[in-house]
C-alpha positions in Angstrom: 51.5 -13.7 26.3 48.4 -12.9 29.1 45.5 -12.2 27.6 43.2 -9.4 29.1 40.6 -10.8 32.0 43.2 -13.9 32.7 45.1 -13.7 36.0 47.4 -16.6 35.2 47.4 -16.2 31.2 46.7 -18.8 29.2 44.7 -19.5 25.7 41.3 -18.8 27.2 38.9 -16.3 28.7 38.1 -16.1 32.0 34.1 -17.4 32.3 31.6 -14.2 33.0 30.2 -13.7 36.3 26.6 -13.5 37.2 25.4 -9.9 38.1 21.8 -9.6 39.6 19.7 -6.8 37.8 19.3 -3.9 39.7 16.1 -2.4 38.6 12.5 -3.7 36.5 14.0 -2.8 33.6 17.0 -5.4 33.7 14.4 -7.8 34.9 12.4 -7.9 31.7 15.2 -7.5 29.9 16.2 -11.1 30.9 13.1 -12.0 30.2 12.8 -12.2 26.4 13.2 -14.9 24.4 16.8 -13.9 23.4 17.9 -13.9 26.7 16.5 -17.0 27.5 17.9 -18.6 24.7 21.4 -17.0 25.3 21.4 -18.2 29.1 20.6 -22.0 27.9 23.7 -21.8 25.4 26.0 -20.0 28.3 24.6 -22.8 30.6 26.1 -25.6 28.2 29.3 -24.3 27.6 30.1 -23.3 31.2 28.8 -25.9 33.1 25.9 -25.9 35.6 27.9 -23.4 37.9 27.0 -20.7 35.4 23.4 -21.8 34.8 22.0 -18.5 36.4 23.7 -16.1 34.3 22.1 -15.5 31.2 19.4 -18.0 31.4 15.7 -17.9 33.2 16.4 -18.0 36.6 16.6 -14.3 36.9 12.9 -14.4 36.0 10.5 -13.8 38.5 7.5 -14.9 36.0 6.5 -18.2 34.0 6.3 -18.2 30.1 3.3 -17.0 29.0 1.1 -19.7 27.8 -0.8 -17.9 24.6 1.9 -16.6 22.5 4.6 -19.4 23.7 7.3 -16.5 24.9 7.4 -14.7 21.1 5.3 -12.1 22.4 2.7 -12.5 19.8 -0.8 -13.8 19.6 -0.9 -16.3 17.0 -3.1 -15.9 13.9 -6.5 -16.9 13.7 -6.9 -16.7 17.4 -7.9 -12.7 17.8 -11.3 -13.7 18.3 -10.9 -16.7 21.1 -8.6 -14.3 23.5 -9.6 -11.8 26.2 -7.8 -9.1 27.6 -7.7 -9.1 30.8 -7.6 -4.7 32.3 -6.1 -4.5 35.8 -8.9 -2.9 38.7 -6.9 0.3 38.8 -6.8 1.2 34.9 -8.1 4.4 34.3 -10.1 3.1 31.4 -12.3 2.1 34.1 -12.7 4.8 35.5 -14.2 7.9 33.1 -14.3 11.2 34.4 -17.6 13.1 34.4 -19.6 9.9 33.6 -22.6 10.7 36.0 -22.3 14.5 34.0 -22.6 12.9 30.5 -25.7 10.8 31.2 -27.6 13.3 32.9 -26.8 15.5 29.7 -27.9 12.7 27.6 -30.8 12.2 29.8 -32.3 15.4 29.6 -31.3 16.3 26.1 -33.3 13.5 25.6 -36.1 14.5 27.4 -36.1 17.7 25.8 -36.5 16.4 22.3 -39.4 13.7 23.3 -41.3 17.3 24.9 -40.9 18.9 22.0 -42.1 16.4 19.9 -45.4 16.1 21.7 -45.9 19.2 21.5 -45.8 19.8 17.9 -47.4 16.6 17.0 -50.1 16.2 19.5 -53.1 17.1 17.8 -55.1 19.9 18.9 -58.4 21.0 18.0 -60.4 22.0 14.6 -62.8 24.6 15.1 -65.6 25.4 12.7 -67.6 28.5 13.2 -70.3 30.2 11.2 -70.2 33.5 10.1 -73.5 34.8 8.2 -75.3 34.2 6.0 -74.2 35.9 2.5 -77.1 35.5 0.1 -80.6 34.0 -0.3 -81.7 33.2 -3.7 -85.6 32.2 -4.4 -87.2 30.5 -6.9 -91.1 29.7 -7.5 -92.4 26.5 -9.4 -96.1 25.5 -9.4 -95.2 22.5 -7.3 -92.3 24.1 -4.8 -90.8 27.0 -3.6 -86.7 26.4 -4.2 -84.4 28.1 -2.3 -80.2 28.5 -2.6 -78.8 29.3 0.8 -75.2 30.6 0.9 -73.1 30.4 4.9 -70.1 31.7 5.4 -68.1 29.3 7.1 -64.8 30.1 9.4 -62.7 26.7 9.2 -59.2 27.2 11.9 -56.8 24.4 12.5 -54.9 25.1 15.8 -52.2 22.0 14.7 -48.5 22.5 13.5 -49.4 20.1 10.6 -51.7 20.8 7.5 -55.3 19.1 7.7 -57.1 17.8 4.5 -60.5 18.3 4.5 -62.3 15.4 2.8 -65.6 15.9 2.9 -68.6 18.4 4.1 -72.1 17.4 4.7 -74.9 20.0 4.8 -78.7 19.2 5.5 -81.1 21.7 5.8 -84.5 21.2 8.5 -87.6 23.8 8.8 -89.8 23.0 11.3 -87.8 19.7 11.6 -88.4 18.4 8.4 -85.1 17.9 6.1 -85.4 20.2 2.6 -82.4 19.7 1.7 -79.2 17.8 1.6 -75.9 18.8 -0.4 -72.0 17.1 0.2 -68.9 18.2 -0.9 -66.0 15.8 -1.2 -62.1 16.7 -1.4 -63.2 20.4 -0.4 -59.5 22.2 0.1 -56.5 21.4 2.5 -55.5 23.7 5.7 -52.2 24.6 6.1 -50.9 24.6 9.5 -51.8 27.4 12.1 -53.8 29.1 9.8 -57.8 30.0 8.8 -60.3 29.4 6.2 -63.1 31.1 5.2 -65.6 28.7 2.9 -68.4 29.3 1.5 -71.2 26.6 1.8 -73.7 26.0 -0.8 -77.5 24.0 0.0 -79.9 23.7 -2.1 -83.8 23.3 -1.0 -87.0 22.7 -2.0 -89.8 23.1 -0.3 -93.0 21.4 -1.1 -95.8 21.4 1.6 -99.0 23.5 0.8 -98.7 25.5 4.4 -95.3 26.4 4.1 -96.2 27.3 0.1 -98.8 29.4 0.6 -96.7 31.4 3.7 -93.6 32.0 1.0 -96.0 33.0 -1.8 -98.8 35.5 0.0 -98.7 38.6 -1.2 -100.8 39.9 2.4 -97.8 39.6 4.4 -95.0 41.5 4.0 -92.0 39.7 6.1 -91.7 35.6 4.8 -89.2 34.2 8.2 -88.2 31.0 8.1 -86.1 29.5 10.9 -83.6 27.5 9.4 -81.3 24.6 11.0 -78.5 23.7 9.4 -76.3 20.1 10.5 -73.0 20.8 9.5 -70.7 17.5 9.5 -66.8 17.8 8.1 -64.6 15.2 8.0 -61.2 15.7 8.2 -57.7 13.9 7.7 -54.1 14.6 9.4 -50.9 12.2 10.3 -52.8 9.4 8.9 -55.7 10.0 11.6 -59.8 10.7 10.3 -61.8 12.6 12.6 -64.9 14.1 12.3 -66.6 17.4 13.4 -70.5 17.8 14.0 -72.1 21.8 14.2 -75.7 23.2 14.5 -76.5 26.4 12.9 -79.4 28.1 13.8 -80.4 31.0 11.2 -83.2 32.8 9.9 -84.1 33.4 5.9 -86.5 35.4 3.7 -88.9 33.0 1.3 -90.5 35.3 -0.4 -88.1 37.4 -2.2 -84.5 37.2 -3.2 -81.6 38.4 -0.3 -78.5 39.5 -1.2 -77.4 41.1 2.4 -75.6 39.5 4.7 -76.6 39.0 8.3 -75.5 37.4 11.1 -77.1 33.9 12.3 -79.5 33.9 14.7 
């Protein structure tokens, strides 16, 4: 009996011929480790005329020297290895890269703007207004006197302001008759305006200026008044201080109830 692939018949089979791969994918085919091993085994039993057929010579590579020809990196060494990326990867090359930091660039820009301008600080204006009331008082040894301003506090800032304190002194004829200081006076909300009113009490003891207040000949008692206004005030963890002088005229001889404007 001939058995199938044996021109002359006979107990065996006919040994395989070596066919070249026709295309990459053959190639790596032949490649793996199971073809490898396959080739060496064909390559014993058929003698060295047959050591091309299944075994590595169809390779155009080497073994590769990290994961020994399993394909597989071995454990523990994930952090030792680099990947090498060919030049021509488009990984390399993003599209619209110069677009997205120009974007980032200016969006950036944008934000540091508009944080200087709603933190920078800007400035705390402090205006009188008039003088609301006059209040007199007569003592054998002084003439006492309440003076009553009508302040305009304004914060131009985008951030509330604590005023912490508010020094008033009072000079006629540039002698000081008074002094009065008000600590933790109110907080100022942002953008926004205060009206205050500002309390100084004086006293005023020299024989000239007595006898002016207390004459009953002369019918107008005008006293030019100066008034040193310092404030202290408190924002974003910064003190700064604010100096006014207030020029205004008073009444000594009799109480004043209306209000008039400085002078």
């Amino acid at each position: 009996m001939v058995l199938p692939g044996h021109p002359g018949g006979g107990g065996g089979y006919a040994p395989l011929k070596w066919k070249e791969p026709k295309g990459p994918m053959e190639k790596s085919l032949l490649c793996t480790p199971s073809a490898r091993q396959y080739g060496s085994m064909s390559s014993r039993q058929y003698g060295s005329t047959s050591s091309r057929q299944y075994g590595s010579g169809g390779c155009t590579g080497v073994t590769c020297p990290t994961c020994r020809g399993t394909g597989r990196i071995p454990r523990g060494q994930q952090d030792m290895l680099v990947a090498v990326i060919p030049c021509n990867d488009v990984r390399l090359k993003p599209q619209r890269t110069k677009l997205y930091v120009c974007l980032s660039m200016g969006l950036c820009l944008v934000v540091c703007c508009l944080i200087l301008y709603f933190l920078f600080p800007r400035a705390v204006v402090l205006v009188p207004v008039s003088v609301q009331s006059v209040t007199v008082y007569f003592t054998p040894k002084a003439v006492n006197l309440e003076v009553t301003n009508l302040i305009n506090i304004s914060n131009e800032n985008f951030f509330p302001l604590q005023i912490v304190a508010l020094d008033v002194q009072g000079l006629i004829t540039r002698t000081i008759m008074g002094k009065s200081k008000q600590c933790n006076v109110t907080q100022l909300d942002a953008r926004s305006q205060l009206l205050y009113n500002m309390k100084l009490d004086m006293s005023i003891e020299d024989e000239g200026l007595k006898t002016f207040c207390q004459s009953k000949t002369i019918p107008i008692h005008t006293l030019f008044l100066e008034l040193q206004i310092t404030m202290k005030v408190s924002y974003l963890s910064h003190n700064e201080q604010l100096s006014m002088n207030i020029y205004e005229y008073i009444d000594c001889g009799n109480n004043s109830t209306v209000p008039h404007l400085p002078a």
